[in-house]
Biopython code that builds the backbone (N, CA, C, O; Angstrom):
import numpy as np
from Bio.PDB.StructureBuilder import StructureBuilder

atoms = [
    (1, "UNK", "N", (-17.695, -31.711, 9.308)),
    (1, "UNK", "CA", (-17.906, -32.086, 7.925)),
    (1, "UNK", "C", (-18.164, -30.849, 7.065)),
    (1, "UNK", "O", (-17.563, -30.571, 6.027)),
    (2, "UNK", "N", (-19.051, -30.210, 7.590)),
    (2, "UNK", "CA", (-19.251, -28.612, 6.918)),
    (2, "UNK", "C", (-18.073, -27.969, 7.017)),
    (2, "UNK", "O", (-17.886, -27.174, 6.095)),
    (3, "UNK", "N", (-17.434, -28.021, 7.613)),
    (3, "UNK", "CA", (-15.937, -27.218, 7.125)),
    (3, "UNK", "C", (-14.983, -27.582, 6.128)),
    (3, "UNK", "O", (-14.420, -26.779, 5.383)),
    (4, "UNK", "N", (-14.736, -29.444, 6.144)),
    (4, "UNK", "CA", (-14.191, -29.696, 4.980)),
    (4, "UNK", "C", (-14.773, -29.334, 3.601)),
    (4, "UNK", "O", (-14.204, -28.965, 2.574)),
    (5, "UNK", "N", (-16.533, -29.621, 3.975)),
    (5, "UNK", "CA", (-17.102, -28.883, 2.599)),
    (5, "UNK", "C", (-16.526, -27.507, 2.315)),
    (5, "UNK", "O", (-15.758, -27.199, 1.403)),
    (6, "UNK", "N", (-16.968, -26.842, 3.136)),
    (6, "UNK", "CA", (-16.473, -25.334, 2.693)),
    (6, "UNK", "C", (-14.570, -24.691, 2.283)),
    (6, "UNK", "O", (-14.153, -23.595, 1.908)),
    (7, "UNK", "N", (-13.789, -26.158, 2.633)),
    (7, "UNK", "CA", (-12.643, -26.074, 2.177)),
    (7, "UNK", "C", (-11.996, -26.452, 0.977)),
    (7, "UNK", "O", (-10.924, -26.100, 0.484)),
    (8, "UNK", "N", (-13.208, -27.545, 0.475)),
    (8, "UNK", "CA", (-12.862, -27.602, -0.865)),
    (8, "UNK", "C", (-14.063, -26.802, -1.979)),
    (8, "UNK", "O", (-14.061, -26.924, -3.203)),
    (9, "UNK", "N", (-14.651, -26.307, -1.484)),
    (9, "UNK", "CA", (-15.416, -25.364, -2.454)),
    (9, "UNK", "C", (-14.622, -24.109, -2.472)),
    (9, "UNK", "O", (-14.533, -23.443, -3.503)),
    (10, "UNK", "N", (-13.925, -23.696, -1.135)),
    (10, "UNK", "CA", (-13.079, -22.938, -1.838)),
    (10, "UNK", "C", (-11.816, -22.772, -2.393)),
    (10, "UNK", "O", (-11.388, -21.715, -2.858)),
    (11, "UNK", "N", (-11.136, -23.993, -2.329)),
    (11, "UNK", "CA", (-10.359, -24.430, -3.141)),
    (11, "UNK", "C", (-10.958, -24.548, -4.716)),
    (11, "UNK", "O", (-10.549, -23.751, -5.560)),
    (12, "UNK", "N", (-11.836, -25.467, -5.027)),
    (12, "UNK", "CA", (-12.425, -25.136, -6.201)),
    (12, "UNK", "C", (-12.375, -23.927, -6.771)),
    (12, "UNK", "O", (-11.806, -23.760, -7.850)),
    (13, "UNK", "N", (-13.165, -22.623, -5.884)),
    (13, "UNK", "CA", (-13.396, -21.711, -6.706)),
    (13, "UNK", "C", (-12.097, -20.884, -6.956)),
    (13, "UNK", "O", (-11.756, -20.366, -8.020)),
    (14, "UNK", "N", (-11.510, -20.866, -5.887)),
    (14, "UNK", "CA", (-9.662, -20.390, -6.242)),
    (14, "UNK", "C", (-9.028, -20.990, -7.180)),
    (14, "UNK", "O", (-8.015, -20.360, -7.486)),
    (15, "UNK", "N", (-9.249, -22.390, -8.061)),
    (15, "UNK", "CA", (-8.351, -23.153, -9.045)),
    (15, "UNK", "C", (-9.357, -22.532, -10.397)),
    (15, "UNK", "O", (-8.934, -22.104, -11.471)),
    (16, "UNK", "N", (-10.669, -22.634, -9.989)),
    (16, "UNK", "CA", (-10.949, -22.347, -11.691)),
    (16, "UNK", "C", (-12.106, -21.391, -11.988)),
    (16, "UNK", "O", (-12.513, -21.222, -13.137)),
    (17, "UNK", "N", (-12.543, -20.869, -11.094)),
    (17, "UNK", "CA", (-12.519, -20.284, -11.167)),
    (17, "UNK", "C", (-12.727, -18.136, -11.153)),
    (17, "UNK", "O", (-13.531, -17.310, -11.585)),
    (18, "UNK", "N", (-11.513, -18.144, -10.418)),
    (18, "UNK", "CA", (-10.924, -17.189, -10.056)),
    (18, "UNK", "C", (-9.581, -16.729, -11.492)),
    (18, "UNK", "O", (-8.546, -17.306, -11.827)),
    (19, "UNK", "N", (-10.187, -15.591, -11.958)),
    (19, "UNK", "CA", (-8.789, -14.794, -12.841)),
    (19, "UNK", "C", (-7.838, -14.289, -12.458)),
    (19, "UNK", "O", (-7.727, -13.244, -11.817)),
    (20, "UNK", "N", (-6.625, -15.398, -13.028)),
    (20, "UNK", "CA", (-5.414, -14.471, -11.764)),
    (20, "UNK", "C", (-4.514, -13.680, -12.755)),
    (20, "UNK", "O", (-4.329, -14.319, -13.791)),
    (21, "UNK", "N", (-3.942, -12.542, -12.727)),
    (21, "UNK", "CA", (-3.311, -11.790, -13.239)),
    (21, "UNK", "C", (-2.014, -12.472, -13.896)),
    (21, "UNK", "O", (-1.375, -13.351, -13.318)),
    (22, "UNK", "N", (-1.676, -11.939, -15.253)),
    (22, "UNK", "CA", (-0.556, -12.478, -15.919)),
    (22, "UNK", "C", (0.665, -11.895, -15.412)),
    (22, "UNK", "O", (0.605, -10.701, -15.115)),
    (23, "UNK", "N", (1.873, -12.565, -15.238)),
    (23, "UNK", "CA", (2.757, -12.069, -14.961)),
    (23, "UNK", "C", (3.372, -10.812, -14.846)),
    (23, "UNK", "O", (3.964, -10.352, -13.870)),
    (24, "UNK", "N", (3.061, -10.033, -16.534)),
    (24, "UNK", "CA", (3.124, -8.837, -16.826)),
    (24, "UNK", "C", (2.286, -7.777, -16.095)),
    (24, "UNK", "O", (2.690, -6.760, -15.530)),
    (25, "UNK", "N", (1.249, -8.155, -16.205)),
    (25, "UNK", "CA", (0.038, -7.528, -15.584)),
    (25, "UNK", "C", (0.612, -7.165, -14.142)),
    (25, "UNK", "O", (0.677, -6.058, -13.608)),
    (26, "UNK", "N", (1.045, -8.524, -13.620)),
    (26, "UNK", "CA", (1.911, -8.054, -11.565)),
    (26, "UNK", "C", (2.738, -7.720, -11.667)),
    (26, "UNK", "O", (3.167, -7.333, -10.580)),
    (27, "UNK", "N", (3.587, -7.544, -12.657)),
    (27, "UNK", "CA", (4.850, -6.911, -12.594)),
    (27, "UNK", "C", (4.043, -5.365, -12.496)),
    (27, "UNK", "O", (3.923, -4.892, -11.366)),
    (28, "UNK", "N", (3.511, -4.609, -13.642)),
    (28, "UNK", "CA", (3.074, -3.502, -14.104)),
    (28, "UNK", "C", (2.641, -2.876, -12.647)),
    (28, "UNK", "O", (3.132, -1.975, -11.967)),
    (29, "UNK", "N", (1.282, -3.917, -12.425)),
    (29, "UNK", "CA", (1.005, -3.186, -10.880)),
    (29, "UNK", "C", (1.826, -3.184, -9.941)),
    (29, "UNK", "O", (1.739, -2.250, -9.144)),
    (30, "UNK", "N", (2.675, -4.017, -9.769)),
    (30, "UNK", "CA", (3.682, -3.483, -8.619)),
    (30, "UNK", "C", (4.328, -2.678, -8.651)),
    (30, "UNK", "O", (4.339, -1.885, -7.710)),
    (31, "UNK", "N", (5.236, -2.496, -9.848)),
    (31, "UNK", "CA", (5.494, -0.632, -10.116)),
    (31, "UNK", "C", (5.114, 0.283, -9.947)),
    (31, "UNK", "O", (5.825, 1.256, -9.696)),
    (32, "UNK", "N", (3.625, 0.322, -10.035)),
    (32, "UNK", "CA", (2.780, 1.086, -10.198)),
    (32, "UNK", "C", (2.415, 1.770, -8.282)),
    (32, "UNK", "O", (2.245, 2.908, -7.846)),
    (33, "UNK", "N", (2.428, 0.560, -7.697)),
    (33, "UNK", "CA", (1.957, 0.840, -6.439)),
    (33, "UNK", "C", (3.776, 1.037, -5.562)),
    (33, "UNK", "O", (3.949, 1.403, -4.399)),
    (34, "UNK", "N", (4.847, 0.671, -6.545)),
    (34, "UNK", "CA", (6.121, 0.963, -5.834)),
    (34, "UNK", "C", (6.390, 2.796, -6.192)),
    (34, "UNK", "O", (6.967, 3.499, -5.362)),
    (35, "UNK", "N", (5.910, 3.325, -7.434)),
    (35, "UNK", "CA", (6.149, 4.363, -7.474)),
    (35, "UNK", "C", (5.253, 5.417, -6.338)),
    (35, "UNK", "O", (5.629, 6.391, -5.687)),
    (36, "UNK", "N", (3.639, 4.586, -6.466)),
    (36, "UNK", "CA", (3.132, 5.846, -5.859)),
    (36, "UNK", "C", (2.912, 6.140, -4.158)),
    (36, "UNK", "O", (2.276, 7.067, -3.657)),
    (37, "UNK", "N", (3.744, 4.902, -3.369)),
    (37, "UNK", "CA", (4.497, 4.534, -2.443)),
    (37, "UNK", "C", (5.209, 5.592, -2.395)),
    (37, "UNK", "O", (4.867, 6.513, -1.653)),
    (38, "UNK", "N", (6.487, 5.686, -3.274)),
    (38, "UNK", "CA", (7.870, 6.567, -3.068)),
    (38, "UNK", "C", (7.333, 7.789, -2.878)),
    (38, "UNK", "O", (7.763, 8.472, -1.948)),
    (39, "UNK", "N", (6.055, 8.402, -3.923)),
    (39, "UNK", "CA", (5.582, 9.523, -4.144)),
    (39, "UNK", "C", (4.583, 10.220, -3.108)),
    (39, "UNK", "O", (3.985, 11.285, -3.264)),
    (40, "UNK", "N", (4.553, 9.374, -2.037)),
    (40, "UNK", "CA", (3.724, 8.946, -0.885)),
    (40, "UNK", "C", (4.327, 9.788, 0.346)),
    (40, "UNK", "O", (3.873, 10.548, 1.201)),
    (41, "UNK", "N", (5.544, 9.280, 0.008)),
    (41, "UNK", "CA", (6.478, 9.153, 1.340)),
    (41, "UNK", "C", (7.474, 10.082, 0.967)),
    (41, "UNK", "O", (8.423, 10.118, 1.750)),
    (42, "UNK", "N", (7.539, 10.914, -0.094)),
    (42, "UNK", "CA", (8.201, 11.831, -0.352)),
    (42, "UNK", "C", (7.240, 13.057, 0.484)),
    (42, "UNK", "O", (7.696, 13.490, 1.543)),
    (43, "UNK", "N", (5.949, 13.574, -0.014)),
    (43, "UNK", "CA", (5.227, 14.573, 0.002)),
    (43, "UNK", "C", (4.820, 14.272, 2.027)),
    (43, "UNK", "O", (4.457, 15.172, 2.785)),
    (44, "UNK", "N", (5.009, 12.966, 2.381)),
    (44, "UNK", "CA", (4.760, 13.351, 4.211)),
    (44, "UNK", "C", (5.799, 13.162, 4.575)),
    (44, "UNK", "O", (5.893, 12.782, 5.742)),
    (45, "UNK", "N", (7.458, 13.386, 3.522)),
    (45, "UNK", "CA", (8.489, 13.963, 4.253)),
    (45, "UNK", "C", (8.741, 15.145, 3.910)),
    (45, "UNK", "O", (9.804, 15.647, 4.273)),
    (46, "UNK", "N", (7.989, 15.742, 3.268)),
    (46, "UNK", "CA", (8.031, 17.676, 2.454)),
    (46, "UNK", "C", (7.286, 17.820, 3.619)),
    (46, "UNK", "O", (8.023, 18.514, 4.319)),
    (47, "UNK", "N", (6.548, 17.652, 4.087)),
    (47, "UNK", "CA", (4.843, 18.202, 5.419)),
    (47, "UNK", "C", (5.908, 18.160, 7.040)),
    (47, "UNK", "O", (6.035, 19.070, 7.859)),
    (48, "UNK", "N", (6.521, 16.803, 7.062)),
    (48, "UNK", "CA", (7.521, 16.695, 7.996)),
    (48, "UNK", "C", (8.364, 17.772, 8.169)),
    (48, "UNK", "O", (8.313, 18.513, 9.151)),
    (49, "UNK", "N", (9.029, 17.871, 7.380)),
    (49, "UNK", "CA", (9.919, 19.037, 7.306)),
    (49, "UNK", "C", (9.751, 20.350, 7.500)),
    (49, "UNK", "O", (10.548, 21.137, 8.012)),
    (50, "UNK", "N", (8.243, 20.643, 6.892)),
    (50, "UNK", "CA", (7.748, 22.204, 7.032)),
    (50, "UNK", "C", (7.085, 22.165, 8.139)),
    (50, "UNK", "O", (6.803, 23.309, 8.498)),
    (51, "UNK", "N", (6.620, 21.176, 9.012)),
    (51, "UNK", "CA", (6.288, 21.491, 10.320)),
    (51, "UNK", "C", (7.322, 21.360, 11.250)),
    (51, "UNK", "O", (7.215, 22.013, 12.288)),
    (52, "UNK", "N", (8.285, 20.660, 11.092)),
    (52, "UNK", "CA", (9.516, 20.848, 11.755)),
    (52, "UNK", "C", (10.127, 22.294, 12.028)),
    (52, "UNK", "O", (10.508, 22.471, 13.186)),
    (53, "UNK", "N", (10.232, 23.026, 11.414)),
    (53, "UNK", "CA", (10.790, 23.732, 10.778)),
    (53, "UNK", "C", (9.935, 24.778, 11.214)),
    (53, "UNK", "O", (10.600, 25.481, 11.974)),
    (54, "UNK", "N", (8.965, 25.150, 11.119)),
    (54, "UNK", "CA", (7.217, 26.008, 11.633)),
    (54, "UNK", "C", (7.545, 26.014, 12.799)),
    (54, "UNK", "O", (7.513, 27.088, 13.398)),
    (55, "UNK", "N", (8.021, 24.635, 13.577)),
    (55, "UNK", "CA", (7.584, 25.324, 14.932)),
    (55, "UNK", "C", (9.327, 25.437, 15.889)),
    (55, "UNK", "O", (9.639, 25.653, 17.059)),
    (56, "UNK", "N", (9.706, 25.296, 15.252)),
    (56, "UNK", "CA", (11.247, 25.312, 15.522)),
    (56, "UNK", "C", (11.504, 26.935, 15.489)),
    (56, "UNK", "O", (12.351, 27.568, 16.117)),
    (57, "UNK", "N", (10.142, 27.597, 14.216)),
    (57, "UNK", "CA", (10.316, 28.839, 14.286)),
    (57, "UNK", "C", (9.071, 29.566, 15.643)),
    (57, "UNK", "O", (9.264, 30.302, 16.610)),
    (58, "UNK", "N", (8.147, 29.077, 15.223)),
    (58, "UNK", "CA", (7.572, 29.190, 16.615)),
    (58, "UNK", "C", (8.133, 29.150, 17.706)),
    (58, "UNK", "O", (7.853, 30.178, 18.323)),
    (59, "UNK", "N", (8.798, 28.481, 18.285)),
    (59, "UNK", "CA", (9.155, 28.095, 19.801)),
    (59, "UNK", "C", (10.527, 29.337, 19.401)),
    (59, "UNK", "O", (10.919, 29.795, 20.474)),
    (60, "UNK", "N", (11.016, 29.728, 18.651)),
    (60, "UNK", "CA", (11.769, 30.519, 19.211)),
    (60, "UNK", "C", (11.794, 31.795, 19.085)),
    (60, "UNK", "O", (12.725, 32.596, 19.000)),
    (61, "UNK", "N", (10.251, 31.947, 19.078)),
    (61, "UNK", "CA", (9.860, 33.577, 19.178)),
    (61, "UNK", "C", (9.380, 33.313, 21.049)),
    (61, "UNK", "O", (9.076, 34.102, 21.943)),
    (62, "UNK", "N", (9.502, 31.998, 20.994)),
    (62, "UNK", "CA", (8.858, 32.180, 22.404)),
    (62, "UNK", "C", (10.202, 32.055, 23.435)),
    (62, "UNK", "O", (10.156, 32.626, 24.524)),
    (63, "UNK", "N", (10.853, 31.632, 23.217)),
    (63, "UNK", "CA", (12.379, 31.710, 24.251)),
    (63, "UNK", "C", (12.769, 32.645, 24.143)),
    (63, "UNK", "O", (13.801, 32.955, 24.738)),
]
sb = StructureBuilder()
sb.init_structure("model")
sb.init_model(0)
sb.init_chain("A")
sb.init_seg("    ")
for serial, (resi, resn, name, xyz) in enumerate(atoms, 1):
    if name == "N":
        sb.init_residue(resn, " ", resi, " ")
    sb.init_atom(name, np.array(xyz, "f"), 0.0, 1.0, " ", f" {name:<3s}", serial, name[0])
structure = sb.get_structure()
């Protein structure tokens, strides 16, 4: 019984109230978190590369 309670109280508080973001508003942030994603995954494929590359020069001072 205590669980159905606690399933519609939180249903309740999820319908009214909880502020849910306007359309615009989720559009905006998802851009927002799609750009700084890209900008993410750019700079630990610049780090990728220069350690690639580091020890590619390393190892062949050693052969």
């Amino acid at each position: 019984m205590k669980l159905l309670t606690n399933i519609q109280e939180s249903y309740e508080e999820l319908r009214y109230k909880t502020s849910w973001p306007t359309k615009k508003q989720l559009i905006k942030s998802a851009i927002i978190v799609m750009i700084a994603s890209v900008i993410i995954a750019l700079i630990i494929f610049f780090m990728d590369y220069v350690v690639e590359h580091l020890m590619k020069l390393i190892y062949s001072f050693g052969a």
